[in-house]
Backbone bond lengths (Angstrom), bond angles and torsions (degrees), N, CA, C in turn:
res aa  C-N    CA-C-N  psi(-1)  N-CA   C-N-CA  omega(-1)  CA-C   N-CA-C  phi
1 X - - - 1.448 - - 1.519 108.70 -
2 X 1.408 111.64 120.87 1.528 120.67 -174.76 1.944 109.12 -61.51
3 X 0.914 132.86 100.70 1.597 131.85 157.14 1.019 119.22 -27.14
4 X 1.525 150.35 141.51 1.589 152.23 165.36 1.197 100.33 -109.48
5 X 1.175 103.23 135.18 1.185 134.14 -173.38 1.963 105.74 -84.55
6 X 1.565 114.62 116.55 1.234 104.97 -179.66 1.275 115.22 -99.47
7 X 1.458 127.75 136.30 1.434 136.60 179.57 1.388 115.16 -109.22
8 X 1.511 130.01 135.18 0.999 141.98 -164.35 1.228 95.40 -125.30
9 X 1.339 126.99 127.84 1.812 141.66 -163.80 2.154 84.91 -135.70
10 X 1.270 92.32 111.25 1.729 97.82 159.77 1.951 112.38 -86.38
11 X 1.141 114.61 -43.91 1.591 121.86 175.58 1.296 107.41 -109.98
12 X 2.075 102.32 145.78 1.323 117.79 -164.04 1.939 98.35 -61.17
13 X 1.382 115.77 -38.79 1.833 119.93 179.51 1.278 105.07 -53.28
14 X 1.693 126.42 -18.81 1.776 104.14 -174.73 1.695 88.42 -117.31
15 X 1.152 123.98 10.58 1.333 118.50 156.59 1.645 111.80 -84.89
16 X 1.386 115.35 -69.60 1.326 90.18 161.70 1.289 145.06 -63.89
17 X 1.406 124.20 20.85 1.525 136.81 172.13 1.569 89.79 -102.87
18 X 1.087 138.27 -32.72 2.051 120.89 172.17 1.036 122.11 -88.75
19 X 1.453 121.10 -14.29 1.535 139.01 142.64 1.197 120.42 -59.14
20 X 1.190 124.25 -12.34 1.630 132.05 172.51 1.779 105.07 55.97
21 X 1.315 95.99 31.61 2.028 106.61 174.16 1.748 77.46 -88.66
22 X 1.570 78.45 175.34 1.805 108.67 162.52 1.527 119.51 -89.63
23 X 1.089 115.94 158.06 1.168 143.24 166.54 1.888 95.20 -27.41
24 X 1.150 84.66 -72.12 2.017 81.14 -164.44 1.438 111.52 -70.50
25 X 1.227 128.20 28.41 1.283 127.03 -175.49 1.364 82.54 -94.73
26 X 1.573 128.84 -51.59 1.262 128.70 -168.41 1.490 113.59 -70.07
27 X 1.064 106.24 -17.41 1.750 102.80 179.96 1.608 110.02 -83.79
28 X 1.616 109.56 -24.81 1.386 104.61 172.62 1.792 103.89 -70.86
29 X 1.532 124.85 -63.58 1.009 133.03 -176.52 1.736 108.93 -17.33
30 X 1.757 116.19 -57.54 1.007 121.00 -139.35 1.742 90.50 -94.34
31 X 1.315 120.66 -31.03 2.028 113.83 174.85 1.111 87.14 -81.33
32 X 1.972 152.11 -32.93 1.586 117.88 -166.42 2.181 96.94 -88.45
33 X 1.176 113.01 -4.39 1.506 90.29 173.77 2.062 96.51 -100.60
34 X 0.700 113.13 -7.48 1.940 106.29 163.57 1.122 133.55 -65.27
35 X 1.386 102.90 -35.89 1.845 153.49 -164.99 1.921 88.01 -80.42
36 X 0.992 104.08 -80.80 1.452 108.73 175.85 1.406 134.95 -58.04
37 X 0.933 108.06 -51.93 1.785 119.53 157.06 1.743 106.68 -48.89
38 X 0.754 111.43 -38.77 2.296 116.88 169.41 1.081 97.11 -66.81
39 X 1.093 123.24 -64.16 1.693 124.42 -160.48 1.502 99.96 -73.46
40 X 0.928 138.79 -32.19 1.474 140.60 162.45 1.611 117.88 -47.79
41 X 1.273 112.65 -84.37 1.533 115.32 153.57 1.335 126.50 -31.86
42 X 1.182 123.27 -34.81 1.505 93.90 -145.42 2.243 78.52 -120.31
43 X 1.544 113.91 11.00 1.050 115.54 -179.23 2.230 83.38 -94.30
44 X 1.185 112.40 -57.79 1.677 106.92 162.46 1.088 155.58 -21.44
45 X 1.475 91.44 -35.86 1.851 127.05 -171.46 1.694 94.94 -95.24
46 X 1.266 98.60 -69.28 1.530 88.47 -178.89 1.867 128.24 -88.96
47 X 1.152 109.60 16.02 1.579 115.97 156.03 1.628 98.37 88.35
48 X 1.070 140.30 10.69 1.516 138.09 -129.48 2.036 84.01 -83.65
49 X 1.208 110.59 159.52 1.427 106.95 158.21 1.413 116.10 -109.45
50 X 1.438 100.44 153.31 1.757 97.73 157.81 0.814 137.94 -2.32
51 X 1.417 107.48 -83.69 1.081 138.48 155.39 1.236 145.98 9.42
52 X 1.474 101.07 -80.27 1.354 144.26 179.82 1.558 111.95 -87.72
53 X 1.349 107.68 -22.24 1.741 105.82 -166.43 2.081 81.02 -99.64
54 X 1.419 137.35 -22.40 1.183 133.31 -150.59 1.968 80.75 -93.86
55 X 1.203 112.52 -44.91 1.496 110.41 -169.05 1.873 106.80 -63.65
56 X 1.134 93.89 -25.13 1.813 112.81 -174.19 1.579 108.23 -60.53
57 X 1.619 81.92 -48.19 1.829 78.25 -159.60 1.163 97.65 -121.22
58 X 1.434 125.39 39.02 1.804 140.32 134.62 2.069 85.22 70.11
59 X 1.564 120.25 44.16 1.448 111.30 152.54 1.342 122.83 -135.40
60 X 1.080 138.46 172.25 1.405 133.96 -177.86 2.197 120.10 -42.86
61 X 0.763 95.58 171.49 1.637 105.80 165.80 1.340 98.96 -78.59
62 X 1.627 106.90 -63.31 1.650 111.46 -169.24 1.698 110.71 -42.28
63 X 1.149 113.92 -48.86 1.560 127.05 -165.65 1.654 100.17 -61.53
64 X 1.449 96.99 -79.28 1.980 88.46 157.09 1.454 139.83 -5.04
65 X 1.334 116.60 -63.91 1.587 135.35 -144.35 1.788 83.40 -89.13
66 X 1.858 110.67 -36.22 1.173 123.40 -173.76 1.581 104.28 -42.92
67 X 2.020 90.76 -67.65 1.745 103.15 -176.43 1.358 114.92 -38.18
68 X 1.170 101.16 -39.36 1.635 93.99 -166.43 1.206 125.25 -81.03
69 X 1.425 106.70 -21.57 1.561 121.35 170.38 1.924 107.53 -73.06
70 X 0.973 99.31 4.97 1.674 114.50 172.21 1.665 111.50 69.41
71 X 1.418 113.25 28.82 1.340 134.22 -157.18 1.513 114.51 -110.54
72 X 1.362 128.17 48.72 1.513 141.56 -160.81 1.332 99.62 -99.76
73 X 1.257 122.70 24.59 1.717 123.48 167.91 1.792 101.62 -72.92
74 X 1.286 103.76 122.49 2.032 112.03 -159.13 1.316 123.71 57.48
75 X 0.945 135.55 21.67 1.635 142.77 156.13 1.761 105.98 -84.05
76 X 1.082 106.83 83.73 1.601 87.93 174.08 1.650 127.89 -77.81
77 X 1.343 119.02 166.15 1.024 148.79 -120.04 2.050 86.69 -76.69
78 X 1.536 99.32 -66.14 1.862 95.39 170.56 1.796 116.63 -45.88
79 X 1.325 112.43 -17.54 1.423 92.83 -174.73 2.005 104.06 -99.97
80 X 1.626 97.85 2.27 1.428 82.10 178.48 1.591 106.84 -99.50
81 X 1.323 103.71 -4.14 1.587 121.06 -177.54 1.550 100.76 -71.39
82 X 1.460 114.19 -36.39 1.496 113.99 177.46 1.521 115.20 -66.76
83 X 1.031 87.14 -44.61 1.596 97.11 -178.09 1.719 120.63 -65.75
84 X 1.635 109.60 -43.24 1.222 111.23 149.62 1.840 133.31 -11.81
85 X 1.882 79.62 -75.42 1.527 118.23 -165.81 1.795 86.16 -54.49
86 X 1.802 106.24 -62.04 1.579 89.33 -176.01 1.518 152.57 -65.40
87 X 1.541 96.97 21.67 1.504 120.97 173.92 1.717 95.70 -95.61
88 X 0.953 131.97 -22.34 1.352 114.89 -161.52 1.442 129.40 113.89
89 X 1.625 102.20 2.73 1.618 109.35 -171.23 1.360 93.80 -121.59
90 X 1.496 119.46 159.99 1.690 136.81 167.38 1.357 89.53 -98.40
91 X 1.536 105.76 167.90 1.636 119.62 155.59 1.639 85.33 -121.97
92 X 1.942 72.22 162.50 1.432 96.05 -150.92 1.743 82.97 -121.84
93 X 0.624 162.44 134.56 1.676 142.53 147.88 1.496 131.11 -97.82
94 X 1.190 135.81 139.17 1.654 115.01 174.06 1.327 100.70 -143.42
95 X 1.582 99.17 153.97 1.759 112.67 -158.17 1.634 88.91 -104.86
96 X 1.211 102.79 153.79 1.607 140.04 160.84 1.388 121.59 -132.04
97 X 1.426 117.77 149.00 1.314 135.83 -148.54 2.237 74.00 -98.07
98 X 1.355 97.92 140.57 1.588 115.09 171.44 1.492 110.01 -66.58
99 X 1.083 131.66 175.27 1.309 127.05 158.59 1.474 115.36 -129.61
């Protein structure tokens, strides 16, 4: 019986380097779990409903209830930016050189 070999990845860039993805797979990974973790909180902090945050940022309830369940597998990245925006916050973004 062949053994598997277990790999331990501390950063999302050497996870997608043993996944044999690219580089920018990890750069999406790491602004859509920031993206979500905001919209999580700050949907907490200020009481917002479903509801009201789905009518806000012109997407479903379902898609919503999704975010919050921390479940943004096919939600792309502009529609969580809406959703963001409809809590009350901008994104801000700033670039760094890779290493």
């Amino acid at each position: 019986m062949k053994k598997n070999n277990i790999v331990t990845n501390k950063t999302p860039h050497a996870l997608a380097k043993s996944l044999g993805l690219a580089p920018t797979d990890a750069v999406e990974w790491e602004v859509r779990y920031s993206v979500t973790k905001k919209i999580i909180e700050t949907v907490k902090n200020k009481l917002i409903t479903v509801t009201q945050l789905a009518k806000d940022s012109g997407t479903s309830r379902g898609r919503i209830t999704r975010i919050l369940k921390d479940d943004t597998f096919g939600i792309s990245l502009d529609v969580l930016f809406r959703v963001l925006g409809a809590t009350g916050l901008d994104v801000k973004l700033s670039y760094k050189k890779t290493t």
